[in-house]
Structures are given as structure tokens and as C-alpha cells.
Backbone as a chain_set.jsonl record, in Angstrom:
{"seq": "XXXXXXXXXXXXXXXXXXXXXXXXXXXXXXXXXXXXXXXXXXXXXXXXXXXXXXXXXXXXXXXXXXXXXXXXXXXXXXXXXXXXXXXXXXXXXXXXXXXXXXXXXXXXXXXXXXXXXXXXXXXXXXXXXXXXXXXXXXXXXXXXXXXXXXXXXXXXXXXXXXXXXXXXXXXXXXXXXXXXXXXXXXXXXXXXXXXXXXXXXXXXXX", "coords": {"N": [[25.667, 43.291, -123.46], [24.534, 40.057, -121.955], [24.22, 36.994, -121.026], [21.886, 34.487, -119.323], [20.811, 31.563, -117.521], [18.651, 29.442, -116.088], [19.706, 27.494, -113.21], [19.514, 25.044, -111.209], [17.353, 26.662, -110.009], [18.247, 29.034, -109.533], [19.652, 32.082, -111.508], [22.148, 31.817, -113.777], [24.881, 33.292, -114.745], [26.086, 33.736, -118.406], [29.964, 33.019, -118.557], [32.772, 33.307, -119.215], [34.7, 31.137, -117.476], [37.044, 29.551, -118.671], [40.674, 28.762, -118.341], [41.842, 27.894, -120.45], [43.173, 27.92, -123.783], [43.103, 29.015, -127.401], [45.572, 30.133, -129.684], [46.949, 32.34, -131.728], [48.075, 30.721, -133.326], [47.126, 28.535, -133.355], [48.003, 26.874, -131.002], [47.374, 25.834, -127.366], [47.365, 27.344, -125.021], [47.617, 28.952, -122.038], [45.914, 30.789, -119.626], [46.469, 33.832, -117.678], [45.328, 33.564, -114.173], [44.447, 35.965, -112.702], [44.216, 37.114, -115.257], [41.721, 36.046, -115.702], [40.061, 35.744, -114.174], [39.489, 38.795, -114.047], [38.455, 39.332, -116.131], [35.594, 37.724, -115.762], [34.502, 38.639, -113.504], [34.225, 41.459, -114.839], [32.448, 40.851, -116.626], [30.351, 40.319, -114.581], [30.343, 43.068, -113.361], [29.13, 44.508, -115.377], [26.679, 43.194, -115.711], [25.821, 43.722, -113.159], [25.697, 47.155, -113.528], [23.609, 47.264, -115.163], [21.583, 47.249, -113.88], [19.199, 45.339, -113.16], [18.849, 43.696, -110.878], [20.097, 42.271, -107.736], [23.37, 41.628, -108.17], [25.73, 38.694, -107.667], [28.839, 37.809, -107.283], [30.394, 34.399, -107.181], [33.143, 32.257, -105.298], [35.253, 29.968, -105.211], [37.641, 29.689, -102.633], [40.299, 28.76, -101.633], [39.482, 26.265, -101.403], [36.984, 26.914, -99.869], [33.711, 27.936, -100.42], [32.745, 31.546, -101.42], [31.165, 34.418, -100.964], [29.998, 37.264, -103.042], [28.891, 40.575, -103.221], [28.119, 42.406, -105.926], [29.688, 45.364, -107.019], [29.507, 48.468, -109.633], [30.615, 51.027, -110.001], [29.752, 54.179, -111.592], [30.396, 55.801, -112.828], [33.243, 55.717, -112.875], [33.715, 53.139, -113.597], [35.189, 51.207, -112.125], [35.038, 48.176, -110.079], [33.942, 46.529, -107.52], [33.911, 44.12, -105.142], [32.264, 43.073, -102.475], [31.92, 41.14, -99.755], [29.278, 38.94, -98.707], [28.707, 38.068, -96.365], [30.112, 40.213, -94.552], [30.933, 43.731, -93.349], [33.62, 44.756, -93.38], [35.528, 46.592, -94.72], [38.429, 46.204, -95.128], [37.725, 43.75, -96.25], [36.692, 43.722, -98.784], [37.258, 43.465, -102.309], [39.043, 45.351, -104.285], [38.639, 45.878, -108.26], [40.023, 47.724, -110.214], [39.262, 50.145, -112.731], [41.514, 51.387, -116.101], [43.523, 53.574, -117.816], [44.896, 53.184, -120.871], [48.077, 54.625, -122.941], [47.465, 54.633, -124.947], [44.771, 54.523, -125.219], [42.456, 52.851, -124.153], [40.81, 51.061, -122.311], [40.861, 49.034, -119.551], [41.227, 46.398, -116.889], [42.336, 45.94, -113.415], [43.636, 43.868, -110.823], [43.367, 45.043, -107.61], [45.937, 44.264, -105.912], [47.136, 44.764, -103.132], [45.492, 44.392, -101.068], [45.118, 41.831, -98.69], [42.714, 40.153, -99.316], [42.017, 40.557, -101.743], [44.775, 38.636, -102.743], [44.332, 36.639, -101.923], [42.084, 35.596, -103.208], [43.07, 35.709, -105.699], [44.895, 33.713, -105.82], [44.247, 31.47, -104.237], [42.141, 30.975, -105.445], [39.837, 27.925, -106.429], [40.783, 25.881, -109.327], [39.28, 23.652, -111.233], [40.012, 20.698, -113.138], [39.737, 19.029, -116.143], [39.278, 15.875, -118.439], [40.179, 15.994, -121.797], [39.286, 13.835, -125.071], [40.662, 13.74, -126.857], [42.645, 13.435, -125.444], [44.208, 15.643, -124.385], [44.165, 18.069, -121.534], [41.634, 20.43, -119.873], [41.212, 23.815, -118.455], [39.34, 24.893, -115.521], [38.289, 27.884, -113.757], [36.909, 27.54, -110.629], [34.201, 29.583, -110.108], [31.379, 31.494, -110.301], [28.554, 33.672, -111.671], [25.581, 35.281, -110.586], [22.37, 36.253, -111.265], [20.244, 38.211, -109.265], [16.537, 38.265, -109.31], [12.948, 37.67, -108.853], [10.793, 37.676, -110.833], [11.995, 37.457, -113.366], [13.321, 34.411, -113.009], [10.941, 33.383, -112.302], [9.846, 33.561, -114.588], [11.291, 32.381, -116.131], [11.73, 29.809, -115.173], [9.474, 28.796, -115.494], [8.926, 28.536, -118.734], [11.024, 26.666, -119.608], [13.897, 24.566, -119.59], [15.27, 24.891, -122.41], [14.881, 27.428, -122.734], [16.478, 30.874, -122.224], [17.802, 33.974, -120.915], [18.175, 36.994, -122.355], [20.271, 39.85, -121.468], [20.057, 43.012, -121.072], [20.971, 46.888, -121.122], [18.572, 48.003, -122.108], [16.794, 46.127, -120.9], [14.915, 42.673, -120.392], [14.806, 39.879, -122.083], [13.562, 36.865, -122.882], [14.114, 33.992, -124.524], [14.636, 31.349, -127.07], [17.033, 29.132, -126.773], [18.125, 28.149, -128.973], [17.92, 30.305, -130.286], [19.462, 32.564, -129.101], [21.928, 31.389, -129.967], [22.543, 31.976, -132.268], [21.952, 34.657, -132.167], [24.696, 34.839, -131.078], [26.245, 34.478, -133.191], [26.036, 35.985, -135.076], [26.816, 38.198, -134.024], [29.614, 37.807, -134.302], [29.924, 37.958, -136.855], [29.941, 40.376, -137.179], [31.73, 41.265, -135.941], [33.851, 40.37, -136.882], [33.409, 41.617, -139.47], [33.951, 44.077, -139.065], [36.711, 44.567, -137.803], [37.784, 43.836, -140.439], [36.858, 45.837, -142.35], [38.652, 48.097, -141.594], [41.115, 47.79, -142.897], [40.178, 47.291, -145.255], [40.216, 49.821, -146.143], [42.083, 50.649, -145.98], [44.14, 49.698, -148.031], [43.189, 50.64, -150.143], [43.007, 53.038, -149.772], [45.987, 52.91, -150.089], [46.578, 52.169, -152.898], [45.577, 54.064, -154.456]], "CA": [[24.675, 42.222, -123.46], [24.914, 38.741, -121.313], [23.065, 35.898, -121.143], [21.251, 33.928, -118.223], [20.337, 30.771, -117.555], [17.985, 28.824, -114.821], [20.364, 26.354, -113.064], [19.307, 24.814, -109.674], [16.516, 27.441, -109.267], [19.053, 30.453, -109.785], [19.507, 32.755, -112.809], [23.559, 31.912, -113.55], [24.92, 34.156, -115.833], [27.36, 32.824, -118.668], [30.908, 33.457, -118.519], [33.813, 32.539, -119.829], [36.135, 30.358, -117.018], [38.136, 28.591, -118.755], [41.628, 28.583, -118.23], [42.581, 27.523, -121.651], [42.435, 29.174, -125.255], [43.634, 28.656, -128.576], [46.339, 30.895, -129.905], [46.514, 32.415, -133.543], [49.325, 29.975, -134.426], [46.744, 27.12, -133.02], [48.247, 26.044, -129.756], [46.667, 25.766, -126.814], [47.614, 28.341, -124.301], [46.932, 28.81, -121.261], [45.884, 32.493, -119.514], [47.024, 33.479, -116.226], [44.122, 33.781, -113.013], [44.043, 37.108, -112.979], [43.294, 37.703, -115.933], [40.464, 34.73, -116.081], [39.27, 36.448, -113.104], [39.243, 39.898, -114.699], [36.787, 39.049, -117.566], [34.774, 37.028, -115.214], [34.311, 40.169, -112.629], [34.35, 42.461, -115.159], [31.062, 40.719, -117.145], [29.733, 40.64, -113.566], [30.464, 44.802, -112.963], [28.703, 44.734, -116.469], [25.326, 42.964, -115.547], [24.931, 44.524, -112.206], [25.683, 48.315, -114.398], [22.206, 47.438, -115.97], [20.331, 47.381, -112.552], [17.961, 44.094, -113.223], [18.652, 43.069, -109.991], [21.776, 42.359, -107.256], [24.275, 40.851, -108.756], [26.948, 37.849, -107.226], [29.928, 36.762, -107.642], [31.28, 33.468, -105.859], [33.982, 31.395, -105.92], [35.688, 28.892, -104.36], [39.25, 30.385, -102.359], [40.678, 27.738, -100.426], [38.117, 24.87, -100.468], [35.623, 27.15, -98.993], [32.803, 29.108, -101.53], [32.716, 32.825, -100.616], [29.966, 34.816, -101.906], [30.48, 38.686, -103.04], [27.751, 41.481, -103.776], [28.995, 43.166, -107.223], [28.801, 46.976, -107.61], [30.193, 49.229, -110.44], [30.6, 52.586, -110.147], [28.535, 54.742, -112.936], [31.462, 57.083, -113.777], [34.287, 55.455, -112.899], [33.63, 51.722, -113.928], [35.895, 50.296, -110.856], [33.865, 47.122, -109.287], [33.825, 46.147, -105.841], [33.4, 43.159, -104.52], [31.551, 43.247, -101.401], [31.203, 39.874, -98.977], [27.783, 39.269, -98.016], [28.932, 37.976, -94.368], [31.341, 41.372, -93.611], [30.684, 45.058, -93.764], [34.734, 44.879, -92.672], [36.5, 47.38, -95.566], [39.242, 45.2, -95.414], [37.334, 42.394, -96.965], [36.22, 44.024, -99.817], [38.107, 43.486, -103.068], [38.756, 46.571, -106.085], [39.374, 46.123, -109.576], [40.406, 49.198, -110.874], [39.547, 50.797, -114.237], [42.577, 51.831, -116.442], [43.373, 53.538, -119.264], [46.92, 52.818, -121.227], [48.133, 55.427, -123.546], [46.548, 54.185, -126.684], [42.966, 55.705, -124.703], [41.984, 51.841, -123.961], [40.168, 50.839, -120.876], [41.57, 47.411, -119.245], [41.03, 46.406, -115.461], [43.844, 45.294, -113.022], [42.512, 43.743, -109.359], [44.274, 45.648, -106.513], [46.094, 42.755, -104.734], [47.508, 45.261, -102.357], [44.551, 44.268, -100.194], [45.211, 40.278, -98.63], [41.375, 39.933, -99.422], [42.325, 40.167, -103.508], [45.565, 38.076, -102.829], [43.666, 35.394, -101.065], [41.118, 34.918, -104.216], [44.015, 35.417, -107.185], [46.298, 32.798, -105.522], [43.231, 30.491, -103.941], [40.485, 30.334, -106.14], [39.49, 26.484, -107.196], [40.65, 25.097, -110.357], [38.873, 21.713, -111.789], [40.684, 19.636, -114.458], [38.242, 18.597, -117.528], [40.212, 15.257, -119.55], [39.605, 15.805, -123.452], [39.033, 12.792, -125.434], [42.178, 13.77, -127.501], [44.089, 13.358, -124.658], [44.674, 16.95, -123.494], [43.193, 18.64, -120.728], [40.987, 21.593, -119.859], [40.902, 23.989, -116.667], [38.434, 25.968, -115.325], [38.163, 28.17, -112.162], [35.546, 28.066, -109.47], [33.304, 30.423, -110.157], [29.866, 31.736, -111.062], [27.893, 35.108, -111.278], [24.595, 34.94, -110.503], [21.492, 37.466, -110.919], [18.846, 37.917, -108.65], [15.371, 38.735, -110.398], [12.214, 37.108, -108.928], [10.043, 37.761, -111.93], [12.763, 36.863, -114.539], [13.413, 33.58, -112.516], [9.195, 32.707, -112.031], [9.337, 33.629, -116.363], [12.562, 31.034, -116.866], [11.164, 28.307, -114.813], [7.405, 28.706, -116.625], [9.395, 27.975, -120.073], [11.614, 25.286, -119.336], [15.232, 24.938, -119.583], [16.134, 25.528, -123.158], [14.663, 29.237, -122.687], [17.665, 31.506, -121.602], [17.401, 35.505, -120.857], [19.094, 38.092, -122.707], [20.085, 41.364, -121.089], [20.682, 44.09, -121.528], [20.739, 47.926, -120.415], [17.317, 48.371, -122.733], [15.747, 45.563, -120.55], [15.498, 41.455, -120.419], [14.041, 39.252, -123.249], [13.153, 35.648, -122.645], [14.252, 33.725, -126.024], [15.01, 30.336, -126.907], [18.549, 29.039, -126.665], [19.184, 28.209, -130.604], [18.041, 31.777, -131.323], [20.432, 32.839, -128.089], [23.211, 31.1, -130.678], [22.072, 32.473, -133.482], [22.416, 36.128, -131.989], [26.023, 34.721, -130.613], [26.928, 34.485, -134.394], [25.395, 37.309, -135.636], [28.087, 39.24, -133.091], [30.776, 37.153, -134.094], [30.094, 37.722, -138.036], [29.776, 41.533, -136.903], [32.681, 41.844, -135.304], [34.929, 40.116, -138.084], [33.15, 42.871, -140.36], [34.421, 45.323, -138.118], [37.961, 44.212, -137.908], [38.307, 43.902, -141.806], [37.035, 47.336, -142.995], [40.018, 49.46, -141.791], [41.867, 46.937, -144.055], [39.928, 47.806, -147.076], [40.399, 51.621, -146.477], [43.657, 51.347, -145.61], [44.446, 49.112, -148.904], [42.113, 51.574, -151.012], [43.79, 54.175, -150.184], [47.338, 52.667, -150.507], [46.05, 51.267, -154.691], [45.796, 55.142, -155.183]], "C": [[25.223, 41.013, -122.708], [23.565, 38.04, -121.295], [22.865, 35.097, -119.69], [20.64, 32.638, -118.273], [19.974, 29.993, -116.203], [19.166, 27.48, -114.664], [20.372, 26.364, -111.127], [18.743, 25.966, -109.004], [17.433, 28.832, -109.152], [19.343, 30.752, -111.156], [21.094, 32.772, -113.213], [23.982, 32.764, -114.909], [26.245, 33.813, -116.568], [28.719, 33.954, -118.811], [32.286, 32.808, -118.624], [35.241, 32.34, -118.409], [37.191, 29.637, -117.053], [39.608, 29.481, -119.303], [42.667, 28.794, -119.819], [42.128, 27.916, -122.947], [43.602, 28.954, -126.499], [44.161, 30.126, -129.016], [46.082, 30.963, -131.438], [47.45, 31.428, -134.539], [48.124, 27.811, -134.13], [46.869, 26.088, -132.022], [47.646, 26.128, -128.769], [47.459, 26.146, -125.94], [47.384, 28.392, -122.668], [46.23, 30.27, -120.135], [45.742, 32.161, -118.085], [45.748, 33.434, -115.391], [43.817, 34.501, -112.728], [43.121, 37.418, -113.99], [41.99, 37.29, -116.26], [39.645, 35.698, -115.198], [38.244, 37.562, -113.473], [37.768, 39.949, -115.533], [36.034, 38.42, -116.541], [33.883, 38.302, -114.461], [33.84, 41.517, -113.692], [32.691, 42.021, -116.108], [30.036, 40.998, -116.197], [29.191, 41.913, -113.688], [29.379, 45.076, -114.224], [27.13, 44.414, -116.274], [24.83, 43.752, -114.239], [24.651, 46.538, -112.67], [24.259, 48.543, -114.679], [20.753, 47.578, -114.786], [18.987, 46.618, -113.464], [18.08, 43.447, -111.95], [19.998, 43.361, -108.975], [22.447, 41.136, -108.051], [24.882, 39.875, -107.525], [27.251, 37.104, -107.486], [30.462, 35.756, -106.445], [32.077, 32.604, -106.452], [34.8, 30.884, -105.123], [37.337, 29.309, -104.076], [39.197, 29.399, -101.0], [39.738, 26.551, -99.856], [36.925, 25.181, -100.113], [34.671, 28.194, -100.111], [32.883, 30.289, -100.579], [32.449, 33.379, -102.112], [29.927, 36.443, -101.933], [29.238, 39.175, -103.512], [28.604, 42.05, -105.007], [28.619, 44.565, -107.386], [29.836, 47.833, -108.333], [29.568, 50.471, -110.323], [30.464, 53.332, -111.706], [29.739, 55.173, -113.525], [32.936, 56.691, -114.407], [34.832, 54.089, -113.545], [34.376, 51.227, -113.056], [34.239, 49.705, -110.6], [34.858, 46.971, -108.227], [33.186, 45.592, -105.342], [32.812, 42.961, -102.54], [31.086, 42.016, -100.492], [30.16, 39.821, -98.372], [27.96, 38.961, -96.529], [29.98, 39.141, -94.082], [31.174, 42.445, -94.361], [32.287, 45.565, -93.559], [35.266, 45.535, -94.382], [37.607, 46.414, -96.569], [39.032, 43.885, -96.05], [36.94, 42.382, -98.331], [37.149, 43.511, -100.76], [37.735, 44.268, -104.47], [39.362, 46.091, -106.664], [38.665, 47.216, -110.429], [40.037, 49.157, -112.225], [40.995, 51.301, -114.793], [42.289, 51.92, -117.643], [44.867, 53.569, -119.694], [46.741, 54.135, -122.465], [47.566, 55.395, -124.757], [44.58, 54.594, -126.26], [41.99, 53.868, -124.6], [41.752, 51.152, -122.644], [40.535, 49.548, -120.655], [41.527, 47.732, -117.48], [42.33, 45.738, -114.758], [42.615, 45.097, -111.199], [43.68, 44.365, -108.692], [45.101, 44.518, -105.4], [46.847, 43.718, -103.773], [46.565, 44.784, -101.033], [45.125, 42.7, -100.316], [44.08, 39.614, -99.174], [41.527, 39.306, -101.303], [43.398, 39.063, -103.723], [45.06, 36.784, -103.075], [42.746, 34.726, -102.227], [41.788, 34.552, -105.449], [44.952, 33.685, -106.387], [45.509, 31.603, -105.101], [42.414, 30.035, -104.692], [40.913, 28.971, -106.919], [39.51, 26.665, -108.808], [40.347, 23.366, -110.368], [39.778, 21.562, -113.031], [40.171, 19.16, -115.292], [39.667, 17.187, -118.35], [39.285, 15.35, -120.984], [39.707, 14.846, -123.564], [40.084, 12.712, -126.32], [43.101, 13.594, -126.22], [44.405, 14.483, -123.171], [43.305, 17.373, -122.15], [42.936, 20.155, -120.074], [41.195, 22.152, -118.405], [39.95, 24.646, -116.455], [38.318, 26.361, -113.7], [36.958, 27.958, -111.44], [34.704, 28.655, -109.422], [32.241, 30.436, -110.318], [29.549, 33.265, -110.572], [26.124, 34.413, -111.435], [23.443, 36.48, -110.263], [20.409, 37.155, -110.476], [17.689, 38.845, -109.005], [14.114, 37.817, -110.244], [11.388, 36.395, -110.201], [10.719, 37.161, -112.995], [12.909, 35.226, -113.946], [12.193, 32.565, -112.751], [9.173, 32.113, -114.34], [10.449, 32.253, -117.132], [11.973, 29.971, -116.473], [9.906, 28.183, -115.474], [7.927, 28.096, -118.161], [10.188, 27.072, -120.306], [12.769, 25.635, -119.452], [15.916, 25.172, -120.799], [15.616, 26.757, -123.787], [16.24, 30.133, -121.788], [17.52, 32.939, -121.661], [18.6, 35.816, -121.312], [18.863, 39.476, -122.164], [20.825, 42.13, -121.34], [20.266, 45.381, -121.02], [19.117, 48.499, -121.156], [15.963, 47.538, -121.522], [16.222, 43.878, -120.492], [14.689, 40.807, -121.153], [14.477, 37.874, -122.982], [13.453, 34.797, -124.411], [14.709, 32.339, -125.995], [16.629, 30.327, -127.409], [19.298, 28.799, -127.742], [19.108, 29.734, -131.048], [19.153, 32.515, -130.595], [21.786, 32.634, -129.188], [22.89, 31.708, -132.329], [22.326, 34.183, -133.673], [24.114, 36.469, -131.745], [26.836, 35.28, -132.309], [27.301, 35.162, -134.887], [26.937, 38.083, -135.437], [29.107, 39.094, -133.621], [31.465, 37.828, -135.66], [30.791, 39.589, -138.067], [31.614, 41.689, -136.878], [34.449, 41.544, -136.065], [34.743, 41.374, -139.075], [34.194, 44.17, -140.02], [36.042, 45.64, -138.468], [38.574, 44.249, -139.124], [38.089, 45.142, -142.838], [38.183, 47.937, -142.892], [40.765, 48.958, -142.746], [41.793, 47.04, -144.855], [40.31, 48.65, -147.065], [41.57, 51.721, -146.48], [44.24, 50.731, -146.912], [43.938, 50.363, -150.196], [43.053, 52.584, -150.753], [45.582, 53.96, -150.464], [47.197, 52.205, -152.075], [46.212, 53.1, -154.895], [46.411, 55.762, -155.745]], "O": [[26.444, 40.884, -122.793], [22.39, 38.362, -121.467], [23.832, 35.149, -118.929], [19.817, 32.536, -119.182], [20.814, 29.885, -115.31], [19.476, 26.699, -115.564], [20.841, 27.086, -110.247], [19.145, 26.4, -107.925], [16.922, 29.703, -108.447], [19.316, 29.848, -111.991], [21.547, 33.894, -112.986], [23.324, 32.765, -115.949], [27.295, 33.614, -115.957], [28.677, 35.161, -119.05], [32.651, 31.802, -118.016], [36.276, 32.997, -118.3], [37.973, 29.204, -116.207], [39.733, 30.363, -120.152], [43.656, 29.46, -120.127], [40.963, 28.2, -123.225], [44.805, 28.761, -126.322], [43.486, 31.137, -128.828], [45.437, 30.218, -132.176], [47.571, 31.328, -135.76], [48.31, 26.649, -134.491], [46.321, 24.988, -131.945], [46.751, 26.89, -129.137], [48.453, 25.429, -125.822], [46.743, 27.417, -122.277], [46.769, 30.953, -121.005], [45.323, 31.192, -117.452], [44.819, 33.191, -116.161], [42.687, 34.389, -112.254], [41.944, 37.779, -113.952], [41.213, 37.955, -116.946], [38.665, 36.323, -115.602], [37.015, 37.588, -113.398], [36.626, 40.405, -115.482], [35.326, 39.422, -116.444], [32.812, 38.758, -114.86], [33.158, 42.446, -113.26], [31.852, 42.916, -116.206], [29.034, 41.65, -116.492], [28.02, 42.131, -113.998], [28.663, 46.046, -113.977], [26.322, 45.272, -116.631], [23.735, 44.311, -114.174], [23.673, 47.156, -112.248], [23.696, 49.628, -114.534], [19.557, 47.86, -114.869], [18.125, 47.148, -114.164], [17.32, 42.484, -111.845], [20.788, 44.285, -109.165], [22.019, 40.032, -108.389], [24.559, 40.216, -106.387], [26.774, 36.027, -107.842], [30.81, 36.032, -105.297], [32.005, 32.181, -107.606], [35.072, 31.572, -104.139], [38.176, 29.293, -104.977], [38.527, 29.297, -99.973], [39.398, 26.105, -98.76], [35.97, 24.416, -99.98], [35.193, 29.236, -100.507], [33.033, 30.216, -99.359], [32.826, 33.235, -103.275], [29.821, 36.977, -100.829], [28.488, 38.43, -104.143], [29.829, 42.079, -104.895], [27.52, 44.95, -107.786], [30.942, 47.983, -107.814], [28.407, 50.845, -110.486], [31.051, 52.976, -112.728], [30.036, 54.887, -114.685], [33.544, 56.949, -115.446], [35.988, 53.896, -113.922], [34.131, 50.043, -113.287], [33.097, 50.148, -110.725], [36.063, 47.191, -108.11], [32.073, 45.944, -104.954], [33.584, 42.637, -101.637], [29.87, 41.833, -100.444], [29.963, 40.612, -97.449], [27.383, 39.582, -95.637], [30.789, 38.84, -93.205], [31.198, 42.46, -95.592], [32.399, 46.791, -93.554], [35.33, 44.655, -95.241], [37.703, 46.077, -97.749], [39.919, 43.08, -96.333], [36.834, 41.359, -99.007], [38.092, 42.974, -100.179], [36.85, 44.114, -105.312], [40.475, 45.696, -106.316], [37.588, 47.481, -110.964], [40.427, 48.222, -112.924], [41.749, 51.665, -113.891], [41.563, 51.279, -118.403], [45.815, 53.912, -118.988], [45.65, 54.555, -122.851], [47.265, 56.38, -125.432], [43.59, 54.826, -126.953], [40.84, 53.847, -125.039], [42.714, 50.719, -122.009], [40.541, 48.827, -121.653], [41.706, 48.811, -116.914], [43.194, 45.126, -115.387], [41.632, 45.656, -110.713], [44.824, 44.244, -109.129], [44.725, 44.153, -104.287], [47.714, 42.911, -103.439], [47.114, 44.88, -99.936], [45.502, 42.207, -101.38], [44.289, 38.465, -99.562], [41.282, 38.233, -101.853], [43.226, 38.403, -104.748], [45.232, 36.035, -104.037], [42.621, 33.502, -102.262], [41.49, 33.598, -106.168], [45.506, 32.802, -107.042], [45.974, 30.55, -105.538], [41.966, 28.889, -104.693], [41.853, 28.817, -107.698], [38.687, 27.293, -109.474], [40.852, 22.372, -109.847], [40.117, 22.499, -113.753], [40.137, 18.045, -114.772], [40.777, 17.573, -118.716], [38.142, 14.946, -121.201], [40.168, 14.256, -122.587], [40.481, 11.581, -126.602], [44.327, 13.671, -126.293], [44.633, 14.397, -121.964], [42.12, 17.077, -121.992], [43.861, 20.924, -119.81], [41.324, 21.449, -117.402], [39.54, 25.175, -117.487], [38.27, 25.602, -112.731], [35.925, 28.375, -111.963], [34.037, 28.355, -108.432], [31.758, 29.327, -110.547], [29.99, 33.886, -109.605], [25.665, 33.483, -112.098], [23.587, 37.409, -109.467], [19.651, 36.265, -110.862], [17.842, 40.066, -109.001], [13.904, 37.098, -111.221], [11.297, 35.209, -110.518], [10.095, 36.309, -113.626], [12.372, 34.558, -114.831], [12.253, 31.414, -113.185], [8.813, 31.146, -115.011], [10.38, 31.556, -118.144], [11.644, 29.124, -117.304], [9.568, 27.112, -115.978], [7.262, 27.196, -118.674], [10.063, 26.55, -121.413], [13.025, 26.839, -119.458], [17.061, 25.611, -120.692], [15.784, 27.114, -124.953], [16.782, 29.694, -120.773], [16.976, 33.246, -122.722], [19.698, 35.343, -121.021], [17.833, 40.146, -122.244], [21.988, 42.083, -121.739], [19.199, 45.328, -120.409], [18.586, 49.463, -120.606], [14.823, 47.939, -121.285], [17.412, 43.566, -120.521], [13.528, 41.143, -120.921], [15.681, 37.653, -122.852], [12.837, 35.242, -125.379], [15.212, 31.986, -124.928], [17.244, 31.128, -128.113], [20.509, 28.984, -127.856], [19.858, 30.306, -131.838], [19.895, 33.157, -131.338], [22.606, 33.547, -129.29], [23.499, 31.436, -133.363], [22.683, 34.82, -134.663], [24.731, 37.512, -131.963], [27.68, 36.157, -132.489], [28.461, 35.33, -135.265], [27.809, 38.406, -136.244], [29.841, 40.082, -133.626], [32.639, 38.125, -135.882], [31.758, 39.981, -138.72], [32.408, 42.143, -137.703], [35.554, 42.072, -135.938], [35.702, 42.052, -139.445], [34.928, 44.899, -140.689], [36.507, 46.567, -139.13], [39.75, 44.608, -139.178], [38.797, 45.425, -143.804], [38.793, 48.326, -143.889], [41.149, 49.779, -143.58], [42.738, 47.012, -145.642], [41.051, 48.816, -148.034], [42.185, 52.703, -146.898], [45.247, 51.41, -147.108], [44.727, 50.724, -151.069], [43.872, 52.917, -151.61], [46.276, 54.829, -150.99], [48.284, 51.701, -152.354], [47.16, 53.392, -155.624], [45.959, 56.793, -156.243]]}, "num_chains": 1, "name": "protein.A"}
């Protein structure tokens, strides 16, 4: 599932760029560019998967925006970034699927290519100052989906309407219920995490 929102007449799709992230001890961390990248690309590979439209990713490498087509392969899940000005091979940039011995899927970008180098080592970071003091980063980026009809249906409802999609389809919803479904996930996914814990306690009490 991802979410969408009308910004400057385009459908931007959210995604987590920031730089910086709170650790389980509470500190404030910071995660390398790769991997920021990774998740960024890899939500991308995820919305264009659902075929609602073309996908792109852009992002700012060296001062200058440069604007990619996104396409994931059905079987394999590798994405491949695709520049809309060059059919040149060499311009492309893969990140690979992988699986580690534990049978867990995780992506790695191929910087063997200068094309991948050029975006891990270039891409624009901004500086955010907190009001405590500290300060935030965030890369360059954006994904963006193109979708006449979904676009015509966001601008008709105003701006705190936001699309949810998904491989079933795209649903038009307002943006507290949007956080409201965020939660939902969140409450879910703690559930999730704390069962094996009972069973595994349950059966150690026996």
C-alpha cells in the first residue's frame, strides 16, 4: 500500500527521506544514503508493480534534478531506473533483489555502474534546524505517479483528500482517515511482533 498526494498539480507519492531516525536506546542516528535511497526506490519499484500508471523517480545529483522512469521486474523484483533523456544502457541504474540466508529479501544498488555511483555519492541533502536545537536531513528526492483521472479526482476534492493504493486499485479518502489507517498498521504490526512472544513464553510455563 502507499499513499499519494496532489502537490503542484502532480500526484507525489509519500516516502520516507529522512536521513535521521531514532534508535531503540533513543538517540538520534543517522542512516547511511544508500540505504535512504534503497527504501525510497524500493517504495517506488512497489507503486509502479501495481500498474496505476508510470512511475518517477527524481532527484537532485550534483545540483542538477535528473528524472528516472521506474520499472520492477514481476518475478525477479530488481528495479531499474531508466532516464527519461537516454535510451544509453549505461545510464540506467539496478538495484538488485537479494536474499540472505535467513530466506529474507533486502535490495543493494549496483554501484558498479558510474550512473549508481554518481546518485549514491551526489544526491542533494537539505538541513532542517529543530527548535531543540538539533538538526534534521533529508535527501533530494521525490516519486511521483502519473494518473490523469486520479489527478482530475484529487484536484476536484481539495488538498486534504490523499489516494491510497494499492494492487486491488486506488481509493480517494480523506487525510485524517489516511492516519487513522497509518495506525491501524502500526497497532497491527506491534500485534504481530508480540505473539511469537506469547507462544514462545506459553510454551516455556509448561
Amino acid at each position: 500500500m502507499a499513499f499519494g498526494r496532489l502537490v503542484n498539480d502532480k500526484i507525489v507519492i509519500d516516502t520516507n527521506n529522512a536521513l535521521n531516525y531514532k534508535s531503540k536506546e533513543g538517540d538520534i542516528q543517522q542512516r547511511k544514503v544508500d540505504t535512504a535511497l534503497i527504501d525510497i526506490i524500493k517504495e517506488a519499484g512497489q507503486v509502479a508493480a501495481m500498474e496505476h500508471g508510470a512511475v518517477m523517480f527524481s532527484a537532485k545529483i550534483n545540483d542538477e534534478w535528473k528524472n528516472y522512469f521506474v520499472n520492477r521486474d514481476e518475478k525477479t523484483h530488481n528495479i531499474v531506473l531508466k532516464p527519461t533523456n537516454s535510451q544509453n544502457r549505461d545510464d540506467f541504474i539496478y538495484i538488485n533483489s537479494n536474499v540472505n540466508e535467513q530466506g529474507y529479501f533486502y535490495y543493494t544498488i549496483n554501484q558498479k555502474k558510474e550512473s549508481a555511483k554518481e546518485l549514491v555519492e551526489g544526491v542533494g541533502i537539505t538541513e532542517h534546524q529543530n527548535q531543540d536545537g538539533t538538526k534534521s536531513h533529508y535527501l533530494e528526492t521525490n516519486v511521483r505517479l502519473y494518473n490523469e483521472e486520479l489527478k482530475k479526482e484529487l484536484s476536484e476534492k481539495g488538498n486534504e483528500f490523499i489516494a491510497v493504493i494499492s494492487n486491488a486499485g486506488i481509493k480517494v479518502v480523506n487525510e485524517a482517515e489516511m492516519k487513522a489507517q497509518k495506525q491501524e498498521q502500526q497497532i497491527q504490526q506491534t500485534q504481530e511482533i508480540k505473539e511469537p512472544e506469547k507462544t514462545h513464553n506459553q510454551e516455556f510455563g509448561r
